[in-house]
C-alpha positions in Angstrom: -17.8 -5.0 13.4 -17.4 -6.0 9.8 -21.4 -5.1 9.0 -19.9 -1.8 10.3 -17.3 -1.8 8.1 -19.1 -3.3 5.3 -21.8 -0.4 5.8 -19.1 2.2 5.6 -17.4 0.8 2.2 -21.2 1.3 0.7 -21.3 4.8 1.7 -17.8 5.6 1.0 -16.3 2.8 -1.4 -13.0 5.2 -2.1 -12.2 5.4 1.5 -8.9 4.1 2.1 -8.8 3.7 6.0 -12.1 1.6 5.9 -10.7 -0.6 3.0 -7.3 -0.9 5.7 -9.1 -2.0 8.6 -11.9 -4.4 6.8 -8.8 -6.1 5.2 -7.3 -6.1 8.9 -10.1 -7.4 11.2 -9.9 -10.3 7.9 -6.7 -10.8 7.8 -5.9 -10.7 12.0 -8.5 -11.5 13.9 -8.1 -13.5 17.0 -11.8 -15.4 16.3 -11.1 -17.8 13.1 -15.0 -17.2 12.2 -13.8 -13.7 11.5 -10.5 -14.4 9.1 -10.6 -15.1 5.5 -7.5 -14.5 3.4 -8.5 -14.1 0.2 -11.3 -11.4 1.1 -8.3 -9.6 3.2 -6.3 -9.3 -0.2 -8.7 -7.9 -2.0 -9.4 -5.6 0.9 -5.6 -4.9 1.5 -5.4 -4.5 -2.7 -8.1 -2.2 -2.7 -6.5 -0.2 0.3 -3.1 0.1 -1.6 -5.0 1.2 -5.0 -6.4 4.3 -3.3 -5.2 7.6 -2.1 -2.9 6.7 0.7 -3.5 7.6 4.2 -0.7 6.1 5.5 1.9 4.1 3.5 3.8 2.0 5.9 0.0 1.3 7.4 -1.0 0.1 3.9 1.8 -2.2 3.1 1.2 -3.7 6.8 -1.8 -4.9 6.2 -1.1 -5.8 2.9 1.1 -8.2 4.6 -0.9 -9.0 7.1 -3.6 -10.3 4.6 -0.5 -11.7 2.1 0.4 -13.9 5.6 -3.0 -15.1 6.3 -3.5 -16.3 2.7 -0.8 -18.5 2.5 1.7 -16.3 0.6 4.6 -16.4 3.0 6.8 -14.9 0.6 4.8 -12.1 -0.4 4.2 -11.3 3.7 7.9 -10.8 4.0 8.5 -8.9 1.2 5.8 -6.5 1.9 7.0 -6.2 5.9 10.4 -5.7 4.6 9.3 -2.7 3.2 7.3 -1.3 6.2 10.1 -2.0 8.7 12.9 -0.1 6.1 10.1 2.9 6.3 10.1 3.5 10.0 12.9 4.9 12.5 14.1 2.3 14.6 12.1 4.2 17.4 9.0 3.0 15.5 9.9 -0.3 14.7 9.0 -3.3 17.3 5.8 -4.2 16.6 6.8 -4.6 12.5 9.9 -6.5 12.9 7.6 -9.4 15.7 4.9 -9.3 12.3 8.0 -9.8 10.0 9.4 -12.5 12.4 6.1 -14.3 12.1 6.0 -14.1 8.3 9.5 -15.5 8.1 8.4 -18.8 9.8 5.5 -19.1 8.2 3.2 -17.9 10.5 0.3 -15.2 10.1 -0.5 -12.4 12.5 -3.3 -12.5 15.1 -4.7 -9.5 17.1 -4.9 -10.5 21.0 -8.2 -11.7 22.0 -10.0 -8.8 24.1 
């Protein structure tokens, strides 16, 4: 997956959505092999600097990638933001990240 991804930032290094889910996969995966926090925020950086595909989905891996690096405070503010940006309809899986970020803890993706 992340050769994949790496292959696809070579080809198309202003592509926001790749920059998104490279910063995900490093900032949420269920295999700790796979996570690296300070290569997620740069990822999740790079994602916010570009043309925006989706905003929300941006600033939630932003946190995501804030969360695993250790910068608790910086995960919460980020999810604050994303949570304020939905409908309440939209919501639930946001406000269990923003939970997490508020004790300390980062996100993981479930293990297939």
């Amino acid at each position: 997956m992340m050769q994949d991804l790496n292959k696809a930032i070579e080809v198309s290094p202003k592509d926001s959505p790749v920059w998104h889910n490279r910063a995900w996969l490093l900032a949420t995966s269920p295999n700790a092999d796979h996570r690296d926090g300070k290569l997620a925020l740069a990822a999740a950086t790079k994602a916010v600097e570009l043309p925006m595909w989706s905003e929300f989905r941006v600033l939630d891996v932003l946190a995501a990638a804030y969360a695993e690096a250790g910068d608790f405070e910086q995960a919460v503010k980020w999810q604050t933001k994303v949570v304020s940006m939905l409908p309440p309809t939209q919501r639930a899986d946001y406000e269990l990240r923003l939970a997490l970020y508020l004790e300390r803890k980062p996100y993981r993706e479930p293990s297939p």
